[in-house]
C-alpha positions as CSV (number, residue, x, y, z in Angstrom):
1,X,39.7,-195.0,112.7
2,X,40.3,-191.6,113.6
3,X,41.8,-190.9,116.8
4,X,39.4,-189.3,119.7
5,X,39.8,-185.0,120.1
6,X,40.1,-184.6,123.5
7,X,40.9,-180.5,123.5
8,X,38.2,-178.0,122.2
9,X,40.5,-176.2,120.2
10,X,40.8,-179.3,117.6
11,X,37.2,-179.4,117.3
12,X,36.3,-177.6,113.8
13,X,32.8,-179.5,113.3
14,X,29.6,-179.8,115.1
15,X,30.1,-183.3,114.5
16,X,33.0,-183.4,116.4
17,X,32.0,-181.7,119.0
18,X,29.5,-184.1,120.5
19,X,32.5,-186.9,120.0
20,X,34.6,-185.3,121.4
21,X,31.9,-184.2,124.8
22,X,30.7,-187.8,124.9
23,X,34.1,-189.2,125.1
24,X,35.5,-186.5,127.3
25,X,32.7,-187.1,130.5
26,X,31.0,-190.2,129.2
27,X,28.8,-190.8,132.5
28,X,28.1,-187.2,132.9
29,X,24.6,-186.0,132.8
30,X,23.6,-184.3,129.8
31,X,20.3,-183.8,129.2
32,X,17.0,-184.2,131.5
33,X,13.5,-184.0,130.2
34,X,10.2,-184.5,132.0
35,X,8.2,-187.6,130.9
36,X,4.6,-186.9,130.5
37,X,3.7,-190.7,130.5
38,X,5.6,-191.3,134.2
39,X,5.5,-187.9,135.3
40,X,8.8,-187.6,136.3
41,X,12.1,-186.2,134.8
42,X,14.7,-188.2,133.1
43,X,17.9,-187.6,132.3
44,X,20.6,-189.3,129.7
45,X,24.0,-189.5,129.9
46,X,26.8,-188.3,127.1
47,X,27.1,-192.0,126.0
48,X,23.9,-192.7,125.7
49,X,22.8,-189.1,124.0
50,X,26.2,-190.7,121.4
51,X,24.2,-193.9,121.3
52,X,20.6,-192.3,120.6
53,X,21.8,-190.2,117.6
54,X,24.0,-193.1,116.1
55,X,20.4,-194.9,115.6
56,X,18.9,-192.0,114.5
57,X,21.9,-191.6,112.0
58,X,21.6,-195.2,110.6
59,X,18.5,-194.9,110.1
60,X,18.5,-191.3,108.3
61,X,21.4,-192.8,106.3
62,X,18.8,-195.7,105.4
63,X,17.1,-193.0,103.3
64,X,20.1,-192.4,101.1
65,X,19.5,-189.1,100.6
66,X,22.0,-187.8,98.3
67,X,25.2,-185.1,100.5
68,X,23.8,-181.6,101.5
69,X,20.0,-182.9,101.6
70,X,18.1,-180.4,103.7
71,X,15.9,-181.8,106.6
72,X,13.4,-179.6,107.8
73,X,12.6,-180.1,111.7
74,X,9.8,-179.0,113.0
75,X,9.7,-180.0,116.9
76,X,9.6,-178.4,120.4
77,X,12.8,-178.5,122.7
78,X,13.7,-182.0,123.3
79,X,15.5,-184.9,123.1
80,X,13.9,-186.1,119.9
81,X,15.1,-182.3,118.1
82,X,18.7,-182.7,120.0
83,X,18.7,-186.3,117.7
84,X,17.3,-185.2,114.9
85,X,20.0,-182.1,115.1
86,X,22.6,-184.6,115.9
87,X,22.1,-187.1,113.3
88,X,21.2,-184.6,110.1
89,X,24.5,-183.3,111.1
90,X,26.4,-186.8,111.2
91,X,24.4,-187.9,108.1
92,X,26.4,-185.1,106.1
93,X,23.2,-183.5,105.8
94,X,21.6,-180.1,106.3
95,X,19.5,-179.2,109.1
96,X,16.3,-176.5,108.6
97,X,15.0,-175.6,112.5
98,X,11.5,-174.8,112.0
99,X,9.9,-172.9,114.8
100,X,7.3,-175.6,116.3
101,X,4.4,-172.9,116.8
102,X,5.0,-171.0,113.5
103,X,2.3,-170.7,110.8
104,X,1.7,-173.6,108.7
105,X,2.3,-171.2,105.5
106,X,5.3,-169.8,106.6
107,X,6.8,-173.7,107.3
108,X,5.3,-174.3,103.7
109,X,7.0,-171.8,102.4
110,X,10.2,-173.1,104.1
111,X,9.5,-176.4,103.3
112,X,9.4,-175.3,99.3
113,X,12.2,-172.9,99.6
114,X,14.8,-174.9,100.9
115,X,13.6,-177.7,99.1
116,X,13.6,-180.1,101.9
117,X,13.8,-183.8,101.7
118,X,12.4,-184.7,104.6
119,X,10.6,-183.3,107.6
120,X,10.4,-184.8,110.8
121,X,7.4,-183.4,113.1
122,X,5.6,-183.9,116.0
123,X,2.0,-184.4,114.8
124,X,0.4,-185.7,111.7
125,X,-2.2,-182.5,111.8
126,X,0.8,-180.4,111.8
127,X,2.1,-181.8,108.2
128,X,-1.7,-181.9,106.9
129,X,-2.2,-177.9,107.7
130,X,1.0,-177.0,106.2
131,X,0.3,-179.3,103.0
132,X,-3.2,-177.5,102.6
133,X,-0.9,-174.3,102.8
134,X,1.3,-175.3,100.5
135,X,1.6,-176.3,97.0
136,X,3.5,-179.3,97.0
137,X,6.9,-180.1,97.9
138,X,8.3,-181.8,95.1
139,X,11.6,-182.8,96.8
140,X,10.0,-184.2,99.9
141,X,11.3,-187.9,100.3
142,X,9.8,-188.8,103.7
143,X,7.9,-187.5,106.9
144,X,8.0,-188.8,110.2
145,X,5.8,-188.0,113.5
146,X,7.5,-188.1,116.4
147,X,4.1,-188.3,118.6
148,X,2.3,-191.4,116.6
149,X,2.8,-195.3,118.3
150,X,4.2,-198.1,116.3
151,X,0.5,-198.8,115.4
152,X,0.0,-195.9,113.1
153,X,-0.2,-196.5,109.3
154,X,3.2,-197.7,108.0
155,X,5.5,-196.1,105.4
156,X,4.1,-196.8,101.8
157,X,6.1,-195.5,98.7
158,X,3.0,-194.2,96.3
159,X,4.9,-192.2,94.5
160,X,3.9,-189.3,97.5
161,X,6.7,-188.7,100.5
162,X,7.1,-191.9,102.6
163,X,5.3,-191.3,105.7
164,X,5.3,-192.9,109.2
165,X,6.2,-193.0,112.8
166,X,8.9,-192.7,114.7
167,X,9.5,-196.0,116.0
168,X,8.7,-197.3,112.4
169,X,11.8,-195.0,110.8
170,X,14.3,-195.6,113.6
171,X,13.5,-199.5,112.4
172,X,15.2,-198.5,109.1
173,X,18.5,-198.2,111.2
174,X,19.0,-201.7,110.7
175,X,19.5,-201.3,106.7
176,X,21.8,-198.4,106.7
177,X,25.1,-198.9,105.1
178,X,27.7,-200.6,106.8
179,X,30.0,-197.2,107.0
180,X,28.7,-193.6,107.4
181,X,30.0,-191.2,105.0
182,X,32.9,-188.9,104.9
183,X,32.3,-186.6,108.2
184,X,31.2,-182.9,106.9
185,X,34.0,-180.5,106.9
186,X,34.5,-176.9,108.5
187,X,32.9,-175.2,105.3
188,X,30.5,-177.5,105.0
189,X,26.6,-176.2,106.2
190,X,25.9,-176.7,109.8
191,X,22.0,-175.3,109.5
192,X,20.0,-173.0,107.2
193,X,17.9,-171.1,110.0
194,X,15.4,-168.9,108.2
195,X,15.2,-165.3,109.6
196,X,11.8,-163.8,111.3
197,X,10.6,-162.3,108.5
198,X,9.6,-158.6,110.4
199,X,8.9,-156.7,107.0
200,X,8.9,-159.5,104.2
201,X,9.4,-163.2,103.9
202,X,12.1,-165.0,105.6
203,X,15.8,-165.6,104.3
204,X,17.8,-169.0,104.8
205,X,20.8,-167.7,106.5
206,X,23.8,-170.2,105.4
207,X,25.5,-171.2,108.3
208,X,28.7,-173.5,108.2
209,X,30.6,-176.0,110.9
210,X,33.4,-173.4,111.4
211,X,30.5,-170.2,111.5
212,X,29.0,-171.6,114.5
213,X,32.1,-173.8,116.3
214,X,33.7,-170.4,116.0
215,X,31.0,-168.7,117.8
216,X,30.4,-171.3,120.6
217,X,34.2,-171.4,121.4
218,X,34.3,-167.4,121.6
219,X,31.1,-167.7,123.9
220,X,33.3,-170.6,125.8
221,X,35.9,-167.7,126.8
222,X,33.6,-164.8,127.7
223,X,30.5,-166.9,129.5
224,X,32.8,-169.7,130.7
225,X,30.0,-172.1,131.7
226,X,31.4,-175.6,133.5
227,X,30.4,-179.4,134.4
228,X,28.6,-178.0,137.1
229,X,26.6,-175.9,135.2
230,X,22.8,-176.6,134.7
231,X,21.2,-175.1,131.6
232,X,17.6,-174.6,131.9
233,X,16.1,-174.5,127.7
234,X,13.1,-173.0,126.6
235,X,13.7,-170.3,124.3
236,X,13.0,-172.7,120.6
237,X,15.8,-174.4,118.9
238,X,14.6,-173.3,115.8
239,X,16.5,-169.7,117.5
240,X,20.3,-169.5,116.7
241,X,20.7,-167.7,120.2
242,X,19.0,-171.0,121.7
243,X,21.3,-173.1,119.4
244,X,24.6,-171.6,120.1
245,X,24.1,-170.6,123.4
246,X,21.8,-173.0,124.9
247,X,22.5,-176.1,122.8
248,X,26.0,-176.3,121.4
249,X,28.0,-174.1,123.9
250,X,27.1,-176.8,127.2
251,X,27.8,-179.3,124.7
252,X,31.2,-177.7,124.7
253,X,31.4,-177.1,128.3
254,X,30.0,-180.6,129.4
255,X,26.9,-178.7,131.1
256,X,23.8,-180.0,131.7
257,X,20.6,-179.0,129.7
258,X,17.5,-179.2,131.3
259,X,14.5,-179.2,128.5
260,X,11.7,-176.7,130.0
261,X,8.1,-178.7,130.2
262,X,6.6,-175.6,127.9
263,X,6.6,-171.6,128.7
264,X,3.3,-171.4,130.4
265,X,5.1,-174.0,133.1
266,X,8.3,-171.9,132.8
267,X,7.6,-170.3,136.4
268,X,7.3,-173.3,138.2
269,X,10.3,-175.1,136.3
270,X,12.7,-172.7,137.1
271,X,11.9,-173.4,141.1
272,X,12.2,-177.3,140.3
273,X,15.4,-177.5,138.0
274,X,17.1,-174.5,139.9
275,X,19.4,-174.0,136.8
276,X,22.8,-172.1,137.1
277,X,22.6,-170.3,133.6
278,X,20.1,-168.9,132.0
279,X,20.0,-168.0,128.1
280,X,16.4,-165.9,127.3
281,X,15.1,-162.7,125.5
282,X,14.1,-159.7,127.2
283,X,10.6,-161.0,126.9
284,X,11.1,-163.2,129.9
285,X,12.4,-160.8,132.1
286,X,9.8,-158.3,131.2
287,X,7.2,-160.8,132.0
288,X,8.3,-161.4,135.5
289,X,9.2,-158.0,136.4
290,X,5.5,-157.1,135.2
291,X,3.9,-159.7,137.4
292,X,6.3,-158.2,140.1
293,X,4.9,-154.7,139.9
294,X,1.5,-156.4,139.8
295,X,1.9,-157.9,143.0
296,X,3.1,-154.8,144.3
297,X,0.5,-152.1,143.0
298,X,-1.9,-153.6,146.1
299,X,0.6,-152.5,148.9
300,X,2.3,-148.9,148.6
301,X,4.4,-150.0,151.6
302,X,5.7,-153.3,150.3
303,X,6.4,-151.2,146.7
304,X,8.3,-148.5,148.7
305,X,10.5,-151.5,150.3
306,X,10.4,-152.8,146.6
307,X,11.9,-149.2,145.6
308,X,14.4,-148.7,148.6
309,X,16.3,-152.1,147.7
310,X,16.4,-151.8,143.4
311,X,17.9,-148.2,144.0
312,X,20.5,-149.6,147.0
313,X,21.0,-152.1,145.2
314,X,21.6,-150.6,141.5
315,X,24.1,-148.0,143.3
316,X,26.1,-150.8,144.4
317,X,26.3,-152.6,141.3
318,X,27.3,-149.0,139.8
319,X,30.0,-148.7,142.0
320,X,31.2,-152.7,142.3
321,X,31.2,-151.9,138.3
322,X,33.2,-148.7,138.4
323,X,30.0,-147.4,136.7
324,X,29.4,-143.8,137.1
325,X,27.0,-143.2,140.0
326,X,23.3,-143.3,139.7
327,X,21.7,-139.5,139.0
328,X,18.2,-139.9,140.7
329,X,17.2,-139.4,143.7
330,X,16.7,-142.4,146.1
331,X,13.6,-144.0,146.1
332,X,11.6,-145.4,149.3
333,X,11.3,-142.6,151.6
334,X,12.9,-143.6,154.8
335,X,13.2,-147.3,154.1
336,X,16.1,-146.1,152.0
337,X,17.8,-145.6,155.4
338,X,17.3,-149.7,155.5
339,X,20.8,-151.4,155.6
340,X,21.5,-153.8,152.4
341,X,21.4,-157.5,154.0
342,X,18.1,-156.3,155.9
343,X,16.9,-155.1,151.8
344,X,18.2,-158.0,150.4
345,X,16.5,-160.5,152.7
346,X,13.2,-158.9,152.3
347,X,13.1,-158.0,148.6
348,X,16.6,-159.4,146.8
349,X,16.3,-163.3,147.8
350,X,12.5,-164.0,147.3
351,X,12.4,-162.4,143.9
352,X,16.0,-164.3,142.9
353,X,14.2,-167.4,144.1
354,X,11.4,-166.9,141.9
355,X,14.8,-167.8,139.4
356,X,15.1,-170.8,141.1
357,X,18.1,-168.6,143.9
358,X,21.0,-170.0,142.7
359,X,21.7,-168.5,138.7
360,X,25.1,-167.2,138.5
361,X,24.9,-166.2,134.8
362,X,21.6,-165.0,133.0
363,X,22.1,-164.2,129.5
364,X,19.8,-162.0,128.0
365,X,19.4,-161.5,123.5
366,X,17.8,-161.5,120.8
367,X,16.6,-158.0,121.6
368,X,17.3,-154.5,123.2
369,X,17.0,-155.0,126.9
370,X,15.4,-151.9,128.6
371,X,17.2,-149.9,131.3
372,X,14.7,-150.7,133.8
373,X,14.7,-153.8,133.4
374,X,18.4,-154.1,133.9
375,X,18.2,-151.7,136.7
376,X,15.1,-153.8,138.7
377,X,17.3,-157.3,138.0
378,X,21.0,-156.0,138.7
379,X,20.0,-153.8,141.6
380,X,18.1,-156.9,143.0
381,X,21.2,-159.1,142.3
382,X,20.9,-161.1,139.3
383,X,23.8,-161.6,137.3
384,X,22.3,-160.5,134.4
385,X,24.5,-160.0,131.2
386,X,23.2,-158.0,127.7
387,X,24.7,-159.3,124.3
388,X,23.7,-158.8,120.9
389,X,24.3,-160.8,117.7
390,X,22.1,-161.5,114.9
391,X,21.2,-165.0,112.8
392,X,23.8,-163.8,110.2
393,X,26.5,-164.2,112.9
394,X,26.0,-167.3,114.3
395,X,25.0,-165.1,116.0
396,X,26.7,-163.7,119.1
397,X,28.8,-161.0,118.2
398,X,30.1,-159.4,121.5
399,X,28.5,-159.8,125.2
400,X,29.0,-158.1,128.0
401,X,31.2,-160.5,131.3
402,X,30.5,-160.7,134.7
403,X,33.4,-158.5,136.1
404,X,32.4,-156.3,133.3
405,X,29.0,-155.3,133.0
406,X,27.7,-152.1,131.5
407,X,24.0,-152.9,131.0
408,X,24.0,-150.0,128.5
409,X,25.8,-151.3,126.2
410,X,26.0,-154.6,124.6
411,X,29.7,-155.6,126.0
412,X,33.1,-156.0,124.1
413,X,33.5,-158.0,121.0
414,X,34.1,-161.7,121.6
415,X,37.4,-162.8,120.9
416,X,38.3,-163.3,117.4
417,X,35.1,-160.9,116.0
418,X,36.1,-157.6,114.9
419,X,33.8,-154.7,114.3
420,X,33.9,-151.6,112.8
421,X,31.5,-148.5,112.6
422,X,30.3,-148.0,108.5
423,X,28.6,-145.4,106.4
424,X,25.2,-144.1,108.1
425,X,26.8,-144.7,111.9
426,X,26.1,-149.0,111.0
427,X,27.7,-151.5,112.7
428,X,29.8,-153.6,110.7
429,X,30.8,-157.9,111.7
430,X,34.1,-160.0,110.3
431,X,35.2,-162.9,111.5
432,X,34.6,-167.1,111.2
433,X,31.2,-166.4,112.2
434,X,29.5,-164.6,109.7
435,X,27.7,-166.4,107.5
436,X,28.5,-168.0,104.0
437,X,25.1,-165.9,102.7
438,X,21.1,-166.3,102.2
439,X,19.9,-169.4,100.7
440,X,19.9,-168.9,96.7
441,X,19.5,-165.2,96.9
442,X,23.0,-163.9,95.9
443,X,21.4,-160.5,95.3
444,X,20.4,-160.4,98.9
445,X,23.6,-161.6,100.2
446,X,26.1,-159.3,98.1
447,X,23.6,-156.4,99.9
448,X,24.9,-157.3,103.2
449,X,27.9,-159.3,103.1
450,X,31.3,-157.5,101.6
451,X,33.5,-159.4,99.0
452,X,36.4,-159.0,101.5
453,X,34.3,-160.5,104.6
454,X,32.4,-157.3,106.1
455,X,28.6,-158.1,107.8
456,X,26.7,-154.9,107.9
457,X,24.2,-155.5,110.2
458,X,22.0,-152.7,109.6
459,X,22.1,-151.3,113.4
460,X,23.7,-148.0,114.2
461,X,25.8,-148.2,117.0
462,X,28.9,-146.6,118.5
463,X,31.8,-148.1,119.9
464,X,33.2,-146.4,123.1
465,X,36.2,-147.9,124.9
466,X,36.1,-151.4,123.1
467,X,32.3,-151.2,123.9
468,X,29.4,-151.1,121.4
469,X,26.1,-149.5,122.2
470,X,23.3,-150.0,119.9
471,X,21.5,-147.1,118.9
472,X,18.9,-148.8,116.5
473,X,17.5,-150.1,113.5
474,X,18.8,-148.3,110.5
475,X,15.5,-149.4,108.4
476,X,13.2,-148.7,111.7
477,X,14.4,-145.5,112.7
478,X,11.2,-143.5,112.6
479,X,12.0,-139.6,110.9
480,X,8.7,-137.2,111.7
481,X,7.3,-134.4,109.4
482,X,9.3,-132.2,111.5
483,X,13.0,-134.4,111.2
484,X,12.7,-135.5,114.8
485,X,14.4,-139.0,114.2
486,X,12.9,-141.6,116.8
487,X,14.2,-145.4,117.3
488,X,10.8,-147.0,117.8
489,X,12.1,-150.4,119.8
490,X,13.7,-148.2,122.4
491,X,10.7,-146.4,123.1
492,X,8.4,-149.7,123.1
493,X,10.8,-151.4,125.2
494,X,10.4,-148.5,128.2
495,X,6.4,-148.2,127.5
496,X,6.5,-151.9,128.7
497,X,8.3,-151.3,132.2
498,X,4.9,-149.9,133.1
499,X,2.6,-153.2,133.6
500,X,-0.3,-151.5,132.1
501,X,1.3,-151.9,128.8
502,X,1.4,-155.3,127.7
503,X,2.4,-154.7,124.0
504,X,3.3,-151.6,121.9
505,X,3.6,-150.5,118.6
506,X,4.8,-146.7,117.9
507,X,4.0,-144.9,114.4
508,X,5.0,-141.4,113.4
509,X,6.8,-142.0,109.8
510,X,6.2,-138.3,107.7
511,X,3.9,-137.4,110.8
512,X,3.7,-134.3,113.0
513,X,4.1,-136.3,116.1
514,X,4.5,-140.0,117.7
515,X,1.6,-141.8,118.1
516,X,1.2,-145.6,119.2
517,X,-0.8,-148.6,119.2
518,X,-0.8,-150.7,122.9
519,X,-2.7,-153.5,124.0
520,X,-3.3,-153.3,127.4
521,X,-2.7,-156.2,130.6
522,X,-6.0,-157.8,131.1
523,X,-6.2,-157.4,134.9
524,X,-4.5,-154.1,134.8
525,X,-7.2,-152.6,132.6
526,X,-10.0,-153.6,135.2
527,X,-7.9,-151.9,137.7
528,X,-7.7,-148.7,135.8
529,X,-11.6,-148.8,134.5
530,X,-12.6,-149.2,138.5
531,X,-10.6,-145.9,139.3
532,X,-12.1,-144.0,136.1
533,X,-15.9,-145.2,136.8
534,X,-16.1,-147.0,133.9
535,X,-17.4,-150.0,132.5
536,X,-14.2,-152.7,131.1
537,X,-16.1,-154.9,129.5
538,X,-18.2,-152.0,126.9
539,X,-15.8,-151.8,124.3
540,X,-16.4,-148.0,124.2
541,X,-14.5,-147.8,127.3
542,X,-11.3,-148.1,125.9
543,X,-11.5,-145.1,123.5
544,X,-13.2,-142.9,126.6
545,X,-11.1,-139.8,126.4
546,X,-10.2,-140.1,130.2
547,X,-8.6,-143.6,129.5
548,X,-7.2,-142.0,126.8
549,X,-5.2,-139.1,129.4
550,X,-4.6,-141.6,132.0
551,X,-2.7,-144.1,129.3
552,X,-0.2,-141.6,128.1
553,X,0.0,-139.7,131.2
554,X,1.5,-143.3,132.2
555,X,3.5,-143.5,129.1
556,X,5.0,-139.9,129.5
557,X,5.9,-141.4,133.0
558,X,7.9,-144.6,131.4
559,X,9.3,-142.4,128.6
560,X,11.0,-139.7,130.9
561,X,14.7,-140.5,129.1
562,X,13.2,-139.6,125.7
563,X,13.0,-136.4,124.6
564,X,9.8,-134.9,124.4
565,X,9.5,-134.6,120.6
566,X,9.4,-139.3,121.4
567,X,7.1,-139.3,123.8
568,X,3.5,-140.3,122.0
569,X,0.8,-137.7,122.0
570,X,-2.0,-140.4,120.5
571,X,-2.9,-143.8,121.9
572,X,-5.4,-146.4,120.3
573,X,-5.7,-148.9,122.9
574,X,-6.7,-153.0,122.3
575,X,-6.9,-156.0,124.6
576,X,-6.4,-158.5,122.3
577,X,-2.8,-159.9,122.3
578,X,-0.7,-159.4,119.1
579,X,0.9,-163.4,118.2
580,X,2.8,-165.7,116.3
581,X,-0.4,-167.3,115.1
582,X,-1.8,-164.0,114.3
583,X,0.7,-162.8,112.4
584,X,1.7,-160.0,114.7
585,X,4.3,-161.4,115.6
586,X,7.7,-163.1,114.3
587,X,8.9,-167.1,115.9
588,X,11.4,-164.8,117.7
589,X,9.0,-162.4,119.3
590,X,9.6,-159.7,117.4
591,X,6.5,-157.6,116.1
592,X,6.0,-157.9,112.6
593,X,5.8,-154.1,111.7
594,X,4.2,-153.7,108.3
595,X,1.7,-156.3,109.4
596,X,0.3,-153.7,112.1
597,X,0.3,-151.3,110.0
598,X,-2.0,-152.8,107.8
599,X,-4.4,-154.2,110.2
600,X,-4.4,-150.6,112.1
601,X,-4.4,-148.7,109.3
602,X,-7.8,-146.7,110.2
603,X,-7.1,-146.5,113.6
604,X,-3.4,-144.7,112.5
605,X,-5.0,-142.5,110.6
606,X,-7.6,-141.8,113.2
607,X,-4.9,-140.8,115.9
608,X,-3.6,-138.4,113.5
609,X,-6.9,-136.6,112.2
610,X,-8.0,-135.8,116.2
611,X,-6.2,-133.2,118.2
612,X,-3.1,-134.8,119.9
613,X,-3.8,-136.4,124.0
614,X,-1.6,-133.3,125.2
């Protein structure tokens, strides 16, 4: 029997790595999730999260499905994906994360591609929308519903995949083999996570045991979470930023993760589990500091107070930072004159508390995060870091540290990760955590990935005193009739500092000027129809020409940073919210570009053949 690891550094496999937590703090809490039958939360130890995934294993080993089998797992954050995770893993299998709210033709699609033998998912109407979306999965073996009692119909081998419950599988853990095989090595695959899919349909990015134990021990040494630490997960598992960052690297550190009831509850979580680190997208932050300017907008003095203590408080994070000093002019008339603990008490401490008050690290990813965003957070005292990676990288390529923290840039290279700066300005990834390549699309692969180990990522960036900034998507950078070049996600991301804007989409390809699509905050458009005299709920209302001034004279407002040849000069406006299940958007919240610019297409071409808003 192989002797325990009991330092990180010998851990090279995923596998490993929960041996070698569970054996290191065996009483320790590791996970908590809320219990909808009891209503109350309940947490597992290291031992027993070892104990739960050894049945799991035995009984996925019962299956004897043959070394490298791919199972595809399709299941919200949880204890039942942790052991499904856990035990694909042990089983010397593959794991597929399948984002639970996706589309059931993109999971059929998966499901095909990666020629899964075995999906384990939460509801049986999940499995019968993706087989009507599919076209048969010949390699299918089994499927199992986590959600269904011990009295639903039992497995039966018809020739079709074996399908059951949960409590009727784990029974199968009693006729596994006597010993588990061989433990997967380093090079062996640790996941194929398929990409978003913005423009086309999404790649399986090969990821190995030493691509992402690589990454979590980098992350280990720049975000240094402890034992003490409580992780608060919602972001979906089916995310490689969720996997490595709010999965694998507590794992490593012996934190606890604390499984979030769903997003809409996400507010009142965060006051109840009071987590300590905090791994999200922009999206989140965005969202709060828009229902913070909502609250605001019905008392100038409380947003002049609001103003005084982000600008105090953003100059004092400049300096603590040995940033350069902030430009503008201070904001909040004379309640600038306010001293900081007065500012802090009023404004700092009841929006941190809406965080639960005590985060010492808040991760954000996945996505540019805009200035004023940073600025409202920072200046307001969250310790809010920006890093950047990308699924290919397992993915965290560099992140800014708390005694380091330029919020403009995207932080220094973790350790062990070198980058370089490639033809067409494009930042370029080596190390042991760039991927092995796309699932059985070498052609793909040998696009991106160098023979001698280079990543390009297809981002320009520049690299200024060891730090990168990110300048934007090579294949999104928008280029005008007139050569203007435009990156349209930094634009959209400071459209949506002003809570009017909910969601924005900005189009100018081979056109004289910037235009964009927006859909509008619910409440916020019945604020601005009151003060216009108009009508919200006639649909004309939103193309009334005075709607159409006051919109963009708000953009122009939000877009002051840009240069005016960015700044839109045509707005089509819509209130209904662009999704995952409307194919608007990607799992990861990204918006699925070419599939606005279908569905707008007349409304594009509209904008363009009317005289521009100003």
């Amino acid at each position: 029997m192989t002797a325990p690891i009991s330092d990180i550094s010998s851990v090279q496999t995923l596998v490993q790595l929960l041996a070698y937590r569970s054996a290191l703090t065996p009483h320790a809490e590791a996970y908590r999730a809320f219990d909808p039958a009891t209503q109350t939360w309940e947490s597992v130890s290291w031992s027993q999260t070892a104990q739960r995934v050894d049945r799991w294993t035995r009984a996925l080993l019962a299956l004897q499905l043959p070394a490298g089998a791919r199972i595809a797992i399709l299941l919200p954050n949880g204890l039942h994906a942790m052991c499904a995770d856990q035990a694909t893993l042990a089983a010397g299998c593959v794991p597929v994360p399948l984002h639970a709210i996706d589309n059931p033709g993109s999971i059929a699609y998966i499901l095909s591609d990666c020629e899964a033998s075995m999906l384990i998912v939460g509801q049986r109407a999940q499995w019968e929308g993706i087989q009507a979306a599919g076209a048969g999965f010949p390699a299918l073996r089994a499927v199992v519903f986590t959600d269904e009692d011990e009295t639903a119909p039992a497995f039966e081998d018809d020739g079709a995949p074996l399908v059951g419950s949960l409590a009727q599988w784990l029974e199968g853990a009693t006729q596994a083999p006597a010993l588990p095989p061989p433990s997967p090595g380093a090079d062996d695959l640790a996941a194929i996570v398929y990409t978003s899919g913005t423009t086309g349909k999404p790649k399986g990015v090969m990821l190995t045991h030493r691509n992402v134990v690589s990454d979590v021990k980098a992350v280990l040494e720049r975000i240094a979470p402890t034992t003490q630490d409580i992780f608060l997960s919602f972001l979906p598992l089916s995310h490689t930023f969720e996997r490595t960052g709010g999965y694998y690297l507590p794992m490593a550190a012996g934190s606890c993760v604390v499984y979030a009831r769903s997003v809409p509850l996400l507010a009142e979580d965060l006051k109840t589990v009071r987590p300590t680190v905090l791994v999200s997208v922009p999206r989140i932050y965005e969202r709060i500091h828009g229902k913070l300017l909502e609250k605001l907008a019905a008392s100038p003095w409380k947003m002049r107070l609001y103003e005084a203590a982000q600008s105090k408080g953003w100059a004092r994070f400049c300096a603590a930072q040995g940033l350069p000093a902030p430009q503008e002019a201070k904001a909040g008339g004379w309640m600038a004159s306010l001293p900081w603990p007065l500012l802090q008490g009023l404004v700092a401490k009841p929006l941190l508390s809406q965080f639960g008050g005590r985060v010492r690290v808040a991760v954000s990813g996945g996505a540019p995060l805009s200035p004023t965003i940073a600025k409202c957070f920072l200046g307001l005292g969250l310790p809010l870091v920006q890093g950047y990676g990308m699924t290919e990288t397992s993915p965290v390529v560099s992140v800014n540290s708390l005694g380091d923290n330029d919020p403009s840039s995207v932080g220094k290279p973790l350790p062990g990760v070198q980058v370089r700066i490639g033809d067409n300005r494009e930042l370029q990834v080596s190390g042991d955590l760039v991927m092995k390549g796309y699932w059985k699309r070498p052609e793909d692969t040998a696009k991106i990935l160098s023979n001698d180990g280079w990543l390009g990522t297809g981002d320009q960036a520049e690299i200024v005193n060891g730090r990168i900034y990110i300048k934007g998507r090579i294949k999104e950078i928008i280029v005008t009739s007139t050569g203007e070049k435009v990156p349209p996600g930094d634009l959209e991301l400071a459209m949506l500092a002003d809570p009017l804007v909910e969601q924005a989409f900005v189009v100018g390809e081979n056109r004289p000027f910037i235009a964009c699509v927006a859909v509008l905050h619910h409440q916020e458009w019945l604020r601005l129809a009151a003060d216009l005299g108009l009508n919200p709920q006639e649909a004309a209302s939103l193309n009334h020409p005075a709607v159409h001034r006051a919109v963009l004279a708000r953009i122009e407002r939000s877009t002051t940073s840009f240069p005016r040849y960015a700044v839109p000069r045509a707005v089509h406006l819509t209130l209904a919210p662009w999704t995952i299940e409307n194919t608007f958007m990607t799992p990861t919240l990204k918006l699925k570009r070419l599939n606005l610019m279908g569905h707008f297409a007349q409304a594009i071409e509209d904008m363009y053949q009317k005289p521009a808003g100003r």
